[in-house]
C-alpha positions as CSV (number, residue, x, y, z in Angstrom):
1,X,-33.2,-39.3,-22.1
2,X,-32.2,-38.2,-19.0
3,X,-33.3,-34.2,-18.4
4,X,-29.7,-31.8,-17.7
5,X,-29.7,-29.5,-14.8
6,X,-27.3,-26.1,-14.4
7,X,-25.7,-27.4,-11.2
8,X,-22.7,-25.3,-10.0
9,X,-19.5,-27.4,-10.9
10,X,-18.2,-28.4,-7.7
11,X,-15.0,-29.6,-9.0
12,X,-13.9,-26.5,-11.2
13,X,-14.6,-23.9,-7.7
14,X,-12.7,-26.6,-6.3
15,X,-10.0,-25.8,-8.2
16,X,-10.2,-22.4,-8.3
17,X,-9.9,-22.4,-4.6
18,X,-7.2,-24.9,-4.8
19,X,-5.2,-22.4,-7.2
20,X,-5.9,-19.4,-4.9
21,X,-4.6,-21.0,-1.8
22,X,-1.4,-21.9,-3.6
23,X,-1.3,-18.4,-4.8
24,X,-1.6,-17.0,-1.3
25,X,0.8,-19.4,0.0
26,X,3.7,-18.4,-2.3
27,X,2.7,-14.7,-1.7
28,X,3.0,-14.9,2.1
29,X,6.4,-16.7,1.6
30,X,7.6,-14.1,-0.3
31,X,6.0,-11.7,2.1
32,X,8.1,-13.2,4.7
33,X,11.6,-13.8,3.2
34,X,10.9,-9.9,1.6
35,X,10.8,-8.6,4.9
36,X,13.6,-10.1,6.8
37,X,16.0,-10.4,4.2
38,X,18.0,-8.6,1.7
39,X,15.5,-8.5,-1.7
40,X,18.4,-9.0,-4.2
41,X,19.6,-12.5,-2.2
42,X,15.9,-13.6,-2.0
43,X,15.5,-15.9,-5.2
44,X,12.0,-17.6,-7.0
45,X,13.4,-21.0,-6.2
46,X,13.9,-20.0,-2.5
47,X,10.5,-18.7,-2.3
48,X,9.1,-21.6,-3.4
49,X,10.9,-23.8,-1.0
50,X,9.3,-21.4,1.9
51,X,5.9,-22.3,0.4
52,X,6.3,-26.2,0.4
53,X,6.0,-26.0,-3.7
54,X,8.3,-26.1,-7.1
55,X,9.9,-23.2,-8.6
56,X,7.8,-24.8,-11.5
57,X,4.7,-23.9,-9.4
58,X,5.7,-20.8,-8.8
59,X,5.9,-19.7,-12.4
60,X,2.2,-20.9,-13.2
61,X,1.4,-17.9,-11.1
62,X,3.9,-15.2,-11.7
63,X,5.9,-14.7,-14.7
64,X,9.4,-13.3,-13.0
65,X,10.5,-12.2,-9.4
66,X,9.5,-8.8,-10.3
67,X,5.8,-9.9,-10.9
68,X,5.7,-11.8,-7.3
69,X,7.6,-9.0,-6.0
70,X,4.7,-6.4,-7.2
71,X,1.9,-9.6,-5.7
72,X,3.6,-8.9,-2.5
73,X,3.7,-5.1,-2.5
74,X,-0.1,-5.2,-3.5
75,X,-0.9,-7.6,-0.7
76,X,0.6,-5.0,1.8
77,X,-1.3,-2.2,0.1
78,X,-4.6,-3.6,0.1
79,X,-4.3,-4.3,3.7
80,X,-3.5,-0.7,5.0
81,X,-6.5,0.8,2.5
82,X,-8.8,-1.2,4.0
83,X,-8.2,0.2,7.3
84,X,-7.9,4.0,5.8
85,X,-11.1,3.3,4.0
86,X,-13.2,2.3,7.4
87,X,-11.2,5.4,9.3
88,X,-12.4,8.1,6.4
89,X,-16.3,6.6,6.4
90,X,-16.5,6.7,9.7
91,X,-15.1,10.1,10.4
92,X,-17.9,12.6,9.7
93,X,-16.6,16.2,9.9
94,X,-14.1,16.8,6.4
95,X,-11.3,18.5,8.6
96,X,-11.4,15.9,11.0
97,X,-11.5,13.1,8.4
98,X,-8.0,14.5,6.8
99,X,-6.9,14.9,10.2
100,X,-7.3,11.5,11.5
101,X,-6.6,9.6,7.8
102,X,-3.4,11.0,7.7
103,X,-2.2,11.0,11.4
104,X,-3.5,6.9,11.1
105,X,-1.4,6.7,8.1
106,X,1.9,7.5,10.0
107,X,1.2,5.8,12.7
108,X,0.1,2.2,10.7
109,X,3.1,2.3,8.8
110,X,5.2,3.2,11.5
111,X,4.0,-0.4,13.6
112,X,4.6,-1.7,10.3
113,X,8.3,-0.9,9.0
114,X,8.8,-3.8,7.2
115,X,5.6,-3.6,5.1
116,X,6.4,0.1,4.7
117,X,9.8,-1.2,3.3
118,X,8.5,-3.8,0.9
119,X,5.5,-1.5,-0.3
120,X,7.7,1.7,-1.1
121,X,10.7,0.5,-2.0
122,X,11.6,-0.5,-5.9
123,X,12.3,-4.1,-6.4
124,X,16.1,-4.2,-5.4
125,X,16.7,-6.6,-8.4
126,X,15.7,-4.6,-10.9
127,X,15.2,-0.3,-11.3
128,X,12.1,1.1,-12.8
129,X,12.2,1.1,-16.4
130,X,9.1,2.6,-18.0
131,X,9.9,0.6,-21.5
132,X,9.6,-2.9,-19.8
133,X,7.4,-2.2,-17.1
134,X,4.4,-0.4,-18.9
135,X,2.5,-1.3,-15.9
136,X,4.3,0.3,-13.1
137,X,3.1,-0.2,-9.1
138,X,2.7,3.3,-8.7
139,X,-0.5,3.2,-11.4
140,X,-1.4,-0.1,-10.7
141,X,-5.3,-0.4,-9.4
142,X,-4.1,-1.4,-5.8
143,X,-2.3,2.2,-5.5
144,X,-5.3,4.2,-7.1
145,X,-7.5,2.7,-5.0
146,X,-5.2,4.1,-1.7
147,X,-4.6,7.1,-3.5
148,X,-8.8,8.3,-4.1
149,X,-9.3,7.6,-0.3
150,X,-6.8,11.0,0.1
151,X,-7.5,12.7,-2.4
152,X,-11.5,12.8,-1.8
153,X,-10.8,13.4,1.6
154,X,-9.2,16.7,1.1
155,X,-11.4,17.6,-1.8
156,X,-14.1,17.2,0.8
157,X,-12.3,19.4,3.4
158,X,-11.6,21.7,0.7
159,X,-15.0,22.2,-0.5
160,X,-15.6,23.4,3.3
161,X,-13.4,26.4,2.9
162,X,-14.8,29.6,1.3
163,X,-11.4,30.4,-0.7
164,X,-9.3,26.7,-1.1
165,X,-5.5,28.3,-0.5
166,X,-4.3,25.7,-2.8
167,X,-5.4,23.2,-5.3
168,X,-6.6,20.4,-3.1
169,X,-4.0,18.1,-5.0
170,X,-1.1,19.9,-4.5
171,X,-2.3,19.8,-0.8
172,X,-3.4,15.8,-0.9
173,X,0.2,15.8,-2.1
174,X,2.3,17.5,0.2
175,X,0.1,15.9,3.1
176,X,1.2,12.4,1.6
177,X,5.1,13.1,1.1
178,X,5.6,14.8,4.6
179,X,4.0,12.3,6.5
180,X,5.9,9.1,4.2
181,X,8.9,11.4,4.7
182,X,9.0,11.3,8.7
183,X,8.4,7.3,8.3
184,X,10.8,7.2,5.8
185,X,13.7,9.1,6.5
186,X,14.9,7.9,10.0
187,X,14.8,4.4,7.9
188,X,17.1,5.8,5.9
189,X,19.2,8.0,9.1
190,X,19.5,4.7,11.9
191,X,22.3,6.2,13.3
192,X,20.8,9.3,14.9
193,X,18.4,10.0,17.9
194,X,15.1,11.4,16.6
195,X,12.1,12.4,18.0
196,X,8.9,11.0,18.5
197,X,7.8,10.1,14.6
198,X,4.3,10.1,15.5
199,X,5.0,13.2,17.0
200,X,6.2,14.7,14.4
201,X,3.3,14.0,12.4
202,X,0.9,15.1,14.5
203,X,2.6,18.8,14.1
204,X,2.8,18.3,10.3
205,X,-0.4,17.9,9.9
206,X,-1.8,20.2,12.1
207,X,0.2,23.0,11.0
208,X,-0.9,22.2,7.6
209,X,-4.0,22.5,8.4
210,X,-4.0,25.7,10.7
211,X,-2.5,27.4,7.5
212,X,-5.0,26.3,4.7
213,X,-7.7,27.3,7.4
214,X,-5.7,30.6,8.2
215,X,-5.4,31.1,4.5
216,X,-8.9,30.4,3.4
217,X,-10.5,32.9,5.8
């Protein structure tokens, strides 16, 4: 009888692989008809067309347009944590971490409008509901994972400071919605002549923290 050996099975990793490039594919063609076109005219069927496979393909993957659209989001995210992860570990001194994380932050997503768009802007086809969509973006894994590379940041600056001003929260907060605000409202504003984003901030930021230091002392 012949003996069995646990050999890996070649043709089911294969597979998987197979599955994963066709994943990836119909992600990046959503990705890119996301980006450059009106959401609500972008369709599955189109999508799939981009991607060389059947809208039949695409649903053995994702369920609805709102599920790719939230594949495509998560893609984006992932991508910009990964570089906000390697700025915070390799910036030593806590002030200076926030200081650079954040300042990095505005300028990424400012070279990236488009991904900005697609990451922070509800599906156009359908608005949050909380009763059909138990599992919103905004407390999906992808976005906690962004989220703890601020918030320990500035409870690591905070700890620094012999009387925190604030709760480092409310501080990781106000940090995160100024510096998505100067990216996101001159979206919003094309027709007027503003400043130098980056710019603006850098000032943020700094004056933020000038205060919290002011304050603690």
């Amino acid at each position: 009888m012949e003996k069995r050996t646990n050999r890996p099975d070649r043709s089911r990793a294969r597979a998987t692989e197979d599955k994963e490039k066709v994943r990836e594919a119909i992600v990046n063609a959503g990705r890119q008809l996301l980006a450059t076109e009106d959401p609500s005219k972008v369709s599955l069927r189109r999508i799939a067309a981009v991607a060389g496979y059947s809208p039949a393909t695409v649903y053995n993957y994702f369920d609805d347009y709102r599920a790719l659209y939230t594949a495509v989001r998560a893609h984006e995210m992932e991508l910009a944590t990964s570089r906000f992860e390697r700025i915070a570990a390799r910036t030593k001194d806590p002030e200076q971490r926030v200081r650079k994380l954040f300042l990095a932050t505005a300028q990424y997503w400012l070279k990236h409008l488009d991904d900005f768009d697609l990451v922070f802007a509800l599906p156009a086809k359908k608005a949050a509901d909380p009763a059909a969509d138990p599992s919103p973006f905004g407390q999906s894994p992808t976005v906690m994972r962004a989220l703890k590379v601020y918030y320990d940041a500035v409870d690591a600056y905070f700890s620094t400071l012999p009387h925190p001003p604030i709760p480092p929260r409310l501080a990781t907060d106000t940090l995160m919605a100024a510096v998505h605000g100067i990216v996101a409202f001159p979206r919003m504003t094309r027709t007027m002549v503003w400043s130098d984003m980056e710019t603006m901030a850098e000032i943020v930021i700094d004056g933020m923290l000038h205060r919290w230091n002011a304050s603690a002392e």
